[in-house]
PyMOL Python script that loads the backbone (N, CA, C, O; Angstrom):
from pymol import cmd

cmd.read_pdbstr("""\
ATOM      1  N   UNK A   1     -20.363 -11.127  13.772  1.00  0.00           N
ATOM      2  CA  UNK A   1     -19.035 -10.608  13.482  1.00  0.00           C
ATOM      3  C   UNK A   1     -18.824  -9.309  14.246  1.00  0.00           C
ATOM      4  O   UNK A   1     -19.562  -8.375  13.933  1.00  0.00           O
ATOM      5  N   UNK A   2     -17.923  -9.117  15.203  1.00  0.00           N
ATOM      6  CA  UNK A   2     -17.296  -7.760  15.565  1.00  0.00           C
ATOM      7  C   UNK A   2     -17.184  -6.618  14.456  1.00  0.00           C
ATOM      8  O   UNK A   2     -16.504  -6.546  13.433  1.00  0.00           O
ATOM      9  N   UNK A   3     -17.936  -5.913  14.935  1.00  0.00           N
ATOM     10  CA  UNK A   3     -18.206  -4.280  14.204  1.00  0.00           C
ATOM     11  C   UNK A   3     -17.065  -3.607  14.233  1.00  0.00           C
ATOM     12  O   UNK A   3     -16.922  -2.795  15.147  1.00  0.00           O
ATOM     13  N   UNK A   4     -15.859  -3.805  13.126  1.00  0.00           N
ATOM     14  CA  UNK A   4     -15.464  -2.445  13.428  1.00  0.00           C
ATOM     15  C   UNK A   4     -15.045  -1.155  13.047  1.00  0.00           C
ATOM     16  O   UNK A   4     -14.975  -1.193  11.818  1.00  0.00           O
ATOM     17  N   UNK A   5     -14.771  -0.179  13.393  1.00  0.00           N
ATOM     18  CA  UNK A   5     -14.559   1.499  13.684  1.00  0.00           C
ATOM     19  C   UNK A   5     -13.272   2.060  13.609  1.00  0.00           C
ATOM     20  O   UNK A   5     -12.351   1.656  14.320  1.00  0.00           O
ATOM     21  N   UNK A   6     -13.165   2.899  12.850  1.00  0.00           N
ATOM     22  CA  UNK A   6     -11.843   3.401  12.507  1.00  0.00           C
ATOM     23  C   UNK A   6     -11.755   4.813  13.481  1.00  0.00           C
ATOM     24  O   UNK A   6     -12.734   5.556  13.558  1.00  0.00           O
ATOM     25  N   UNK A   7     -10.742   5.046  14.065  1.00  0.00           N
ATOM     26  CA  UNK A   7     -10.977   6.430  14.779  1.00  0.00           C
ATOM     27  C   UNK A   7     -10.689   7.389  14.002  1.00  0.00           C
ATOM     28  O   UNK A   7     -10.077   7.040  12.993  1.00  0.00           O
ATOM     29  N   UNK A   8     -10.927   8.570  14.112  1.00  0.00           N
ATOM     30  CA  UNK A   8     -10.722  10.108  13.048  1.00  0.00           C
ATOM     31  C   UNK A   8      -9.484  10.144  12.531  1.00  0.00           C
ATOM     32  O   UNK A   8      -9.207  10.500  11.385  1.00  0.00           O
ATOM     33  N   UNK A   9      -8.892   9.858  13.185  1.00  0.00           N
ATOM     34  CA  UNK A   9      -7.412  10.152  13.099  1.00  0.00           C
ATOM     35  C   UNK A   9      -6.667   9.322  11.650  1.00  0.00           C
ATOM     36  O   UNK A   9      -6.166   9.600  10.561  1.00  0.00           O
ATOM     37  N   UNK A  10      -7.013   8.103  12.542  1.00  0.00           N
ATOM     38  CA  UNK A  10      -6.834   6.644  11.479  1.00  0.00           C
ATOM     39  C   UNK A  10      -7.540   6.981  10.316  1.00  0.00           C
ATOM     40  O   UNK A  10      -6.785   7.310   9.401  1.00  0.00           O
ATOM     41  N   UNK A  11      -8.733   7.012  10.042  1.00  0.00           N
ATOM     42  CA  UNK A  11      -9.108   7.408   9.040  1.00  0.00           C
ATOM     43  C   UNK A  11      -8.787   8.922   8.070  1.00  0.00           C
ATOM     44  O   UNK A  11      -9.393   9.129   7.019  1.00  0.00           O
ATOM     45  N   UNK A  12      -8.135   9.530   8.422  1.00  0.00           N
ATOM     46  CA  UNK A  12      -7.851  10.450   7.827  1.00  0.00           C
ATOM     47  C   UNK A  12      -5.775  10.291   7.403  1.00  0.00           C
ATOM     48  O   UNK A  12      -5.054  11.122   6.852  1.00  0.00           O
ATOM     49  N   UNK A  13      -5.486   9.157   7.850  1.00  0.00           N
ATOM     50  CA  UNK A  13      -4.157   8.352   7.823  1.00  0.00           C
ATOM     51  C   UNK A  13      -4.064   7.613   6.590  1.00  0.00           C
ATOM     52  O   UNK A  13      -3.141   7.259   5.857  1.00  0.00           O
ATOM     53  N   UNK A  14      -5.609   7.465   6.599  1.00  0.00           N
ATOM     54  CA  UNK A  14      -5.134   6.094   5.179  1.00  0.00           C
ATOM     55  C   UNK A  14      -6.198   6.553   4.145  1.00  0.00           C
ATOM     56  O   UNK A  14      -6.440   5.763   3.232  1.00  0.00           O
ATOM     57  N   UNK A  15      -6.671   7.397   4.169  1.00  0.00           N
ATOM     58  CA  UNK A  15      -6.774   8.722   3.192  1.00  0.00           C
ATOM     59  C   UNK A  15      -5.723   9.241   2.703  1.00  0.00           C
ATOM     60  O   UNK A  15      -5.563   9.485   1.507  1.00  0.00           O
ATOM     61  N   UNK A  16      -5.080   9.408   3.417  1.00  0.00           N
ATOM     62  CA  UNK A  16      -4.003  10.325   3.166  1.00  0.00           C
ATOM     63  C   UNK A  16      -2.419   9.472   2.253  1.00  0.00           C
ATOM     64  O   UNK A  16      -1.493   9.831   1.525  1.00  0.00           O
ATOM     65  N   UNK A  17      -2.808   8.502   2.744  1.00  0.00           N
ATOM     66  CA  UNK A  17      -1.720   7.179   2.675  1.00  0.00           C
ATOM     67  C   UNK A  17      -2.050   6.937   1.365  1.00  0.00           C
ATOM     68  O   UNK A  17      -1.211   7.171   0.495  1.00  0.00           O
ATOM     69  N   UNK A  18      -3.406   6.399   1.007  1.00  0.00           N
ATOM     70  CA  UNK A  18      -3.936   5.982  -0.555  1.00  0.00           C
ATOM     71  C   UNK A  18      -3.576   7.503  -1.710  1.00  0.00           C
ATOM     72  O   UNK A  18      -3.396   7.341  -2.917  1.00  0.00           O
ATOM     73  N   UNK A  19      -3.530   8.935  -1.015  1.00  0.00           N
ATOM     74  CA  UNK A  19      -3.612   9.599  -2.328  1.00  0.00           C
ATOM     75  C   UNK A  19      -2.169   9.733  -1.956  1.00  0.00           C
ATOM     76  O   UNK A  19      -1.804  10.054  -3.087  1.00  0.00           O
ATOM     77  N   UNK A  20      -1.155   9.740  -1.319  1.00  0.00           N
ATOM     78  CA  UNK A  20       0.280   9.407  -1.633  1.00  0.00           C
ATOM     79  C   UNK A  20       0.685   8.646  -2.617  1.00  0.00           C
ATOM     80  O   UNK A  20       1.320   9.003  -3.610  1.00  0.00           O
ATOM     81  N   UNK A  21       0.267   7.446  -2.305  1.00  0.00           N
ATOM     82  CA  UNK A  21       0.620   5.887  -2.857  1.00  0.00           C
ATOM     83  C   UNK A  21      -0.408   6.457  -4.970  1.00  0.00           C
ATOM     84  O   UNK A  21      -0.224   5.948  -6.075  1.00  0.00           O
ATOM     85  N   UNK A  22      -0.976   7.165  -4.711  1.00  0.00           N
ATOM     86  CA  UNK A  22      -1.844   7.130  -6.328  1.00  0.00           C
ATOM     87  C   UNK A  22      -0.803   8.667  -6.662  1.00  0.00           C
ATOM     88  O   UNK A  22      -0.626   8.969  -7.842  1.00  0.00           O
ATOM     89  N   UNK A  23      -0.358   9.286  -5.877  1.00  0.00           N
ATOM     90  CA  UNK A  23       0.686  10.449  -6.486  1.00  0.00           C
ATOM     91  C   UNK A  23       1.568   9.825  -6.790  1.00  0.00           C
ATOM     92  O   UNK A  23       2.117  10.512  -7.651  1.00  0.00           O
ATOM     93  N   UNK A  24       2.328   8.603  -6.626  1.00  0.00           N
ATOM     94  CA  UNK A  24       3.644   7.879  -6.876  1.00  0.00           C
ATOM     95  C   UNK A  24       3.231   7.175  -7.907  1.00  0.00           C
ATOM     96  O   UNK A  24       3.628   7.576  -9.001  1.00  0.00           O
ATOM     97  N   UNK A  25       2.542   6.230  -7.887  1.00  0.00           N
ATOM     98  CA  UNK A  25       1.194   5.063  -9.684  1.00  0.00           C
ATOM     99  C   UNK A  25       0.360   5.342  -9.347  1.00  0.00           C
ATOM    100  O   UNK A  25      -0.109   5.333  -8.208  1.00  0.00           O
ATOM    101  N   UNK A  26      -0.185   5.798 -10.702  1.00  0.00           N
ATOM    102  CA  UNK A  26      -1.336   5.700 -10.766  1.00  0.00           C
ATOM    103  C   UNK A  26      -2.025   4.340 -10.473  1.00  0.00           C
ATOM    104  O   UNK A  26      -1.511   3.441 -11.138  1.00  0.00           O
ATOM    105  N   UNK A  27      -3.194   3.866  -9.547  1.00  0.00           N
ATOM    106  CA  UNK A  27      -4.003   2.372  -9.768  1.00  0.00           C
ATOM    107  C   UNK A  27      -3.461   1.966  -8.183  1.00  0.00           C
ATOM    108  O   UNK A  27      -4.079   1.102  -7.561  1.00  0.00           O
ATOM    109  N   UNK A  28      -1.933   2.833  -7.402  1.00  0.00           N
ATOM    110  CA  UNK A  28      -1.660   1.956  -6.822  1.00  0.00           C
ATOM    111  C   UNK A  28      -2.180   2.501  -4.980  1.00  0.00           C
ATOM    112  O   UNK A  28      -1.688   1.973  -3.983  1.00  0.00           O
ATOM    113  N   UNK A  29      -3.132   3.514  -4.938  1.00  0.00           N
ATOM    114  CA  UNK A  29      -4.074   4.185  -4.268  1.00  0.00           C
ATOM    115  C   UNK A  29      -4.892   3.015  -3.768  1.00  0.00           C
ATOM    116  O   UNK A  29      -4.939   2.522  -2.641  1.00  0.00           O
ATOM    117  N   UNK A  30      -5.655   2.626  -5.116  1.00  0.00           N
ATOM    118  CA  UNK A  30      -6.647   1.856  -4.718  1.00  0.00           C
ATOM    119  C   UNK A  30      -5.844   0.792  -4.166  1.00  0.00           C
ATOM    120  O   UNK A  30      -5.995   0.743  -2.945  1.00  0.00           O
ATOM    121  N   UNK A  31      -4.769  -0.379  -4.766  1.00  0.00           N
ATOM    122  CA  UNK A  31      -4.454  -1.065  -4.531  1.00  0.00           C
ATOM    123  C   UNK A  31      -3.941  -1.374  -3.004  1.00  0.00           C
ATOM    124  O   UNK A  31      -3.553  -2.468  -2.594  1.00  0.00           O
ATOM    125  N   UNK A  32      -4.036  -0.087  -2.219  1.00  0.00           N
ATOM    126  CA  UNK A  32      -3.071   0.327  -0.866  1.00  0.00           C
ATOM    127  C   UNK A  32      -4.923  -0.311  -0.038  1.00  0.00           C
ATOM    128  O   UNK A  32      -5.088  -1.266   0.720  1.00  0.00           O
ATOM    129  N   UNK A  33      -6.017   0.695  -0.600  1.00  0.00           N
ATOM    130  CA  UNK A  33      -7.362   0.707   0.385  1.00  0.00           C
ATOM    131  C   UNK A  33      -7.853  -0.683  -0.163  1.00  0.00           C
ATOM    132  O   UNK A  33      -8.608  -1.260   0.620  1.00  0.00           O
ATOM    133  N   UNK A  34      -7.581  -1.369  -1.379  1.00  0.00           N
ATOM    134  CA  UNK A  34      -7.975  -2.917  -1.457  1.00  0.00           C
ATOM    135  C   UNK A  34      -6.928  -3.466  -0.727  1.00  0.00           C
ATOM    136  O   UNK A  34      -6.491  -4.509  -1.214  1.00  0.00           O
ATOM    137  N   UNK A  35      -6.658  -3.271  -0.213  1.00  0.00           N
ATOM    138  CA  UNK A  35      -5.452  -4.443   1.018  1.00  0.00           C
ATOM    139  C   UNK A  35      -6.062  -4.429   2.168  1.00  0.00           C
ATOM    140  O   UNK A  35      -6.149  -5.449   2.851  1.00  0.00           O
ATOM    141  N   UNK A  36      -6.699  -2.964   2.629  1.00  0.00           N
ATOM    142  CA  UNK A  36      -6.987  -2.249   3.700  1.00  0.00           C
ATOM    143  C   UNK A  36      -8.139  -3.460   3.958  1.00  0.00           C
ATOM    144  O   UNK A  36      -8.216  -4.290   4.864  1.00  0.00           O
ATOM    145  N   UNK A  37      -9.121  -3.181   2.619  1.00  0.00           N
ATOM    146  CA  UNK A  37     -10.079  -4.263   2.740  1.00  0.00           C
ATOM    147  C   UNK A  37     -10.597  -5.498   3.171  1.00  0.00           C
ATOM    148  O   UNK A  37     -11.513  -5.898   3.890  1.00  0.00           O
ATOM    149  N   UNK A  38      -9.332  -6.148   2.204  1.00  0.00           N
ATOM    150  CA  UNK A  38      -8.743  -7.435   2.564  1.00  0.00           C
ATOM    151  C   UNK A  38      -8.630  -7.925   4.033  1.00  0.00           C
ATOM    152  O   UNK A  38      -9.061  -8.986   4.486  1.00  0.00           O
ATOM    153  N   UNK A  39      -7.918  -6.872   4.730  1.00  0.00           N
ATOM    154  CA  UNK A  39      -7.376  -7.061   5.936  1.00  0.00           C
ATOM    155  C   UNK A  39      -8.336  -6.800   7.004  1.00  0.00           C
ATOM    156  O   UNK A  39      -8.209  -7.200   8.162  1.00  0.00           O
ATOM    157  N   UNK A  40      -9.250  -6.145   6.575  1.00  0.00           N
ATOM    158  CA  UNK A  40     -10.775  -5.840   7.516  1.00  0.00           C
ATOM    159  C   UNK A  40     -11.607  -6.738   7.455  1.00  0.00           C
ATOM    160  O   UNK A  40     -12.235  -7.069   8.461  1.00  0.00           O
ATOM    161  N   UNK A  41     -11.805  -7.373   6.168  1.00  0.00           N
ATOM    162  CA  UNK A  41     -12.371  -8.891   6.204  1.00  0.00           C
ATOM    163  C   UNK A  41     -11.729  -9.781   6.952  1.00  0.00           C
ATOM    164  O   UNK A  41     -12.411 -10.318   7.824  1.00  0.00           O
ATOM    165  N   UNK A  42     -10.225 -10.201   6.832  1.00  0.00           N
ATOM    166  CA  UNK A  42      -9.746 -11.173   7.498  1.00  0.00           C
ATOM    167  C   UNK A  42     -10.087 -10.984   9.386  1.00  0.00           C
ATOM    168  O   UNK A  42     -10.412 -11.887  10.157  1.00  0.00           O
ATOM    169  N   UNK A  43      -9.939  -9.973   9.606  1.00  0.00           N
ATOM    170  CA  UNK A  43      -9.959  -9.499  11.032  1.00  0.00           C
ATOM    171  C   UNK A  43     -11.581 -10.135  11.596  1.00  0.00           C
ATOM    172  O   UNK A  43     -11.751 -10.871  12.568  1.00  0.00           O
ATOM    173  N   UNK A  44     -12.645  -9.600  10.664  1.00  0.00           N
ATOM    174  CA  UNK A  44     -13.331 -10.230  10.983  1.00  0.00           C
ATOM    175  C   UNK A  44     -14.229 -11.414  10.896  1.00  0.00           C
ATOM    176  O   UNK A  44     -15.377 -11.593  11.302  1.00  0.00           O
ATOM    177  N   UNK A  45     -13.335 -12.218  10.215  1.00  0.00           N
ATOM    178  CA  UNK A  45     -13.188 -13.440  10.186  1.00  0.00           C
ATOM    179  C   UNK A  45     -12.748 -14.555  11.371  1.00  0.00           C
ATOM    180  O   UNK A  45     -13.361 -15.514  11.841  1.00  0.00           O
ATOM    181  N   UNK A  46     -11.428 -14.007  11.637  1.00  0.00           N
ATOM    182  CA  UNK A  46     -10.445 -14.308  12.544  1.00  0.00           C
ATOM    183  C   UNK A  46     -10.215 -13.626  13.501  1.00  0.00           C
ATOM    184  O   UNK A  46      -9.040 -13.681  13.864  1.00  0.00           O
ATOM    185  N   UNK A  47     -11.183 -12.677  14.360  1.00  0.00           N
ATOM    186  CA  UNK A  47     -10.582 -11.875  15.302  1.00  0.00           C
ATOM    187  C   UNK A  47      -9.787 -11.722  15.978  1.00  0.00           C
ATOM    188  O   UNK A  47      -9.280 -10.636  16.260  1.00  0.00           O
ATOM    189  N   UNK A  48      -9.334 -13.365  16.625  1.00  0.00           N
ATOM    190  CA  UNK A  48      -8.316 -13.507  17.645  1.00  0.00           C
ATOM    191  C   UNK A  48      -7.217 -14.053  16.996  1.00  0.00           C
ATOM    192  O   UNK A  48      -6.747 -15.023  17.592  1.00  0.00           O
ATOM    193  N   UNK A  49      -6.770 -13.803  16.172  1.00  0.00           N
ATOM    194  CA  UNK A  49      -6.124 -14.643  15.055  1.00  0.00           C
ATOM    195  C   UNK A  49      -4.584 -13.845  15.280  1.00  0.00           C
ATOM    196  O   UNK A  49      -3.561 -14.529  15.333  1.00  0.00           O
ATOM    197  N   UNK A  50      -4.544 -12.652  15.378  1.00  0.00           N
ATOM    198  CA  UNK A  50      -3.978 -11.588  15.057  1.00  0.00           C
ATOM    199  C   UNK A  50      -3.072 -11.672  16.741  1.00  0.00           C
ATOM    200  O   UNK A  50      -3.553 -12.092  17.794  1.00  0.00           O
ATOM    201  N   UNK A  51      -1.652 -11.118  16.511  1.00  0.00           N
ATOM    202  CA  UNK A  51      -0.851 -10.888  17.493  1.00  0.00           C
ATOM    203  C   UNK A  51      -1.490  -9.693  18.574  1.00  0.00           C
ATOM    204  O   UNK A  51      -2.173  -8.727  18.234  1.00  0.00           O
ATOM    205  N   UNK A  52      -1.228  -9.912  19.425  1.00  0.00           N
ATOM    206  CA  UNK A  52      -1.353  -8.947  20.414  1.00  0.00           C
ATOM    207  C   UNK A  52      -0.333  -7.981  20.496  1.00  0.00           C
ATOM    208  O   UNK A  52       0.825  -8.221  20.837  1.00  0.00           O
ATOM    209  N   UNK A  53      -0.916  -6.574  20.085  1.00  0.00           N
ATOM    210  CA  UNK A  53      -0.294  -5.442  19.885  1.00  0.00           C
ATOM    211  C   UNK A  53       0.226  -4.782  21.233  1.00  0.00           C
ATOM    212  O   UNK A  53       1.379  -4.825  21.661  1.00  0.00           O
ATOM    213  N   UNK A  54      -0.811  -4.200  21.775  1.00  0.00           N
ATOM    214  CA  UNK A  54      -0.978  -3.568  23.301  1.00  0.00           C
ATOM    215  C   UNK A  54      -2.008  -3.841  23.850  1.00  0.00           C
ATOM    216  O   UNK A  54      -3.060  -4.053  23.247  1.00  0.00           O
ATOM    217  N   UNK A  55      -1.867  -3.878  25.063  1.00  0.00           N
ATOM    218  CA  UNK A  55      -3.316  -4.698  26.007  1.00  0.00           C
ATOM    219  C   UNK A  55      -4.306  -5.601  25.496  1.00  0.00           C
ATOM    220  O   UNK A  55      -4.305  -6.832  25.510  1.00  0.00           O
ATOM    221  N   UNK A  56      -5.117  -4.828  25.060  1.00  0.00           N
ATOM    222  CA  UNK A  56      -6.261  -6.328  25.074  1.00  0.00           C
ATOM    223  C   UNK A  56      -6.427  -5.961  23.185  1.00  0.00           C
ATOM    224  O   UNK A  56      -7.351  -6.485  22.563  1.00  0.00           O
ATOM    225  N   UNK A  57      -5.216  -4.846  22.340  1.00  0.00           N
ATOM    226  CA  UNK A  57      -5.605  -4.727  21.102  1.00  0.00           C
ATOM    227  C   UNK A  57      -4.656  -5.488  20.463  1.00  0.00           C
ATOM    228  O   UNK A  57      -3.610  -5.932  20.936  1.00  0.00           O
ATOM    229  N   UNK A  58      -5.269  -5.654  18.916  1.00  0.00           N
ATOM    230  CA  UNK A  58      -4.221  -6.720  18.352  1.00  0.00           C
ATOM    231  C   UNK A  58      -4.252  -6.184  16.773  1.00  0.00           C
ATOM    232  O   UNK A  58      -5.213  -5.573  16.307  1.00  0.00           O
ATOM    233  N   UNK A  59      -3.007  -6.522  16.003  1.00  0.00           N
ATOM    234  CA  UNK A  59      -2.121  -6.291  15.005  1.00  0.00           C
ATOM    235  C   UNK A  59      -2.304  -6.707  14.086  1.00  0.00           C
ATOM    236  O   UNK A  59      -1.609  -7.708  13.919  1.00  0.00           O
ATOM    237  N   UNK A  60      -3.075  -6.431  13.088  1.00  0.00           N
ATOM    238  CA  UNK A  60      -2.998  -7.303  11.579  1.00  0.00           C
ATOM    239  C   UNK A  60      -2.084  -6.076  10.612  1.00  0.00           C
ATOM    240  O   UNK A  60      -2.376  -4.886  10.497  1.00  0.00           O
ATOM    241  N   UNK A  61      -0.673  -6.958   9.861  1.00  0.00           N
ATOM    242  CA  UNK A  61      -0.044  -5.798   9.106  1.00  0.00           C
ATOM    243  C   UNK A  61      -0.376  -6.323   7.690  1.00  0.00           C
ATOM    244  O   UNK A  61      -0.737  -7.452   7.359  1.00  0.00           O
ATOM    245  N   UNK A  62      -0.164  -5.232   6.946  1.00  0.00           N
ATOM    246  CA  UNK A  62      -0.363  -5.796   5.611  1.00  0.00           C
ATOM    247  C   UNK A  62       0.834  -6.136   4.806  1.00  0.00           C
ATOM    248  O   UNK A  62       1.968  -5.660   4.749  1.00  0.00           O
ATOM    249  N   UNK A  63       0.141  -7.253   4.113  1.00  0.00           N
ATOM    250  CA  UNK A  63       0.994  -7.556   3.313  1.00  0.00           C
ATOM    251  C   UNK A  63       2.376  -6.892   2.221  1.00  0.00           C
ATOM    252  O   UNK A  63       3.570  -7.185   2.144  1.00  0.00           O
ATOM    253  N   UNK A  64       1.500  -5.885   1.487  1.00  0.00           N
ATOM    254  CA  UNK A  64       2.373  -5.013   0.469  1.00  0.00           C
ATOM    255  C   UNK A  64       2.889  -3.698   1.005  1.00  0.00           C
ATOM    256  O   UNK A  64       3.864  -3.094   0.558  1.00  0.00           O
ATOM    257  N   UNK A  65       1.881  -3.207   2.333  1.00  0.00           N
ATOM    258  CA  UNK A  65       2.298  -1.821   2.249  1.00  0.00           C
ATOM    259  C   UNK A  65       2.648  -2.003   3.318  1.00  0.00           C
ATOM    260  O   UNK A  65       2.377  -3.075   3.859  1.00  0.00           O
ATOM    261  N   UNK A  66       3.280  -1.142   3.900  1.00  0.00           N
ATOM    262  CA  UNK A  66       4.191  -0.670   5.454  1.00  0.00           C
ATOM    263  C   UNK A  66       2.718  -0.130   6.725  1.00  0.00           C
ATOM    264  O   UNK A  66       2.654   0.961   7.293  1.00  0.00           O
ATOM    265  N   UNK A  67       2.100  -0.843   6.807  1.00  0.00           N
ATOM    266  CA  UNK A  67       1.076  -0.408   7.999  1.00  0.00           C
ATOM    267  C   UNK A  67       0.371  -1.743   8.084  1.00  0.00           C
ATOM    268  O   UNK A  67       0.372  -2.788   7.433  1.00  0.00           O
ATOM    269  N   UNK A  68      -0.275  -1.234   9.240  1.00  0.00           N
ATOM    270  CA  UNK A  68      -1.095  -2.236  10.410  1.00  0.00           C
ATOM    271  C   UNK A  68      -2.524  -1.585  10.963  1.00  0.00           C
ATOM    272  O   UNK A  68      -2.916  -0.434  11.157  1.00  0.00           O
ATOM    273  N   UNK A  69      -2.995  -2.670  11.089  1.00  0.00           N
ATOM    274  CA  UNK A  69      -4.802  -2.263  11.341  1.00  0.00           C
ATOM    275  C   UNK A  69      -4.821  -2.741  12.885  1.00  0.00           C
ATOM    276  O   UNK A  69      -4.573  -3.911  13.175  1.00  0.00           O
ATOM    277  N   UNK A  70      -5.159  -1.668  13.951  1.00  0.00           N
ATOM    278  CA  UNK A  70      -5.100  -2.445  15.512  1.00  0.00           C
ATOM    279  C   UNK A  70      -6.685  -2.228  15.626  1.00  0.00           C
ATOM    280  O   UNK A  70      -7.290  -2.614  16.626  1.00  0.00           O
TER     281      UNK A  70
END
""", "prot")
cmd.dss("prot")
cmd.show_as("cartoon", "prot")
cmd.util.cbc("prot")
cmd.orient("prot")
């Protein structure tokens, strides 16, 4: 399975994204980084599965919340 790596940035995005989403419901933090999950499994499941974003990277969005994993 393809390894993958979140860059600093990104990761400090959906940090930031989950304690938004748990300042608005409570429960609904986690529910934002269990999607995140979800969607990191599927990816590497399906690597090529996913639309082509830019060049050779590609797009999985999520379902409930307003973002995308490239």
């Amino acid at each position: 399975m393809p390894e993958i790596a979140f860059h600093t940035d990104a990761a400090e995005d959906m940090r930031a994204a989950a304690a938004s989403y748990e300042g608005r419901e409570r429960g609904l933090g986690d529910r934002f980084l269990d999607e995140v999950e979800e969607g990191l499994q599927r990816i590497q499941q399906f690597p090529q599965l996913w639309p082509i974003y830019e060049g050779a990277y590609r797009r999985y969005l999520l379902q409930r919340f307003p973002y995308g994993l490239i």
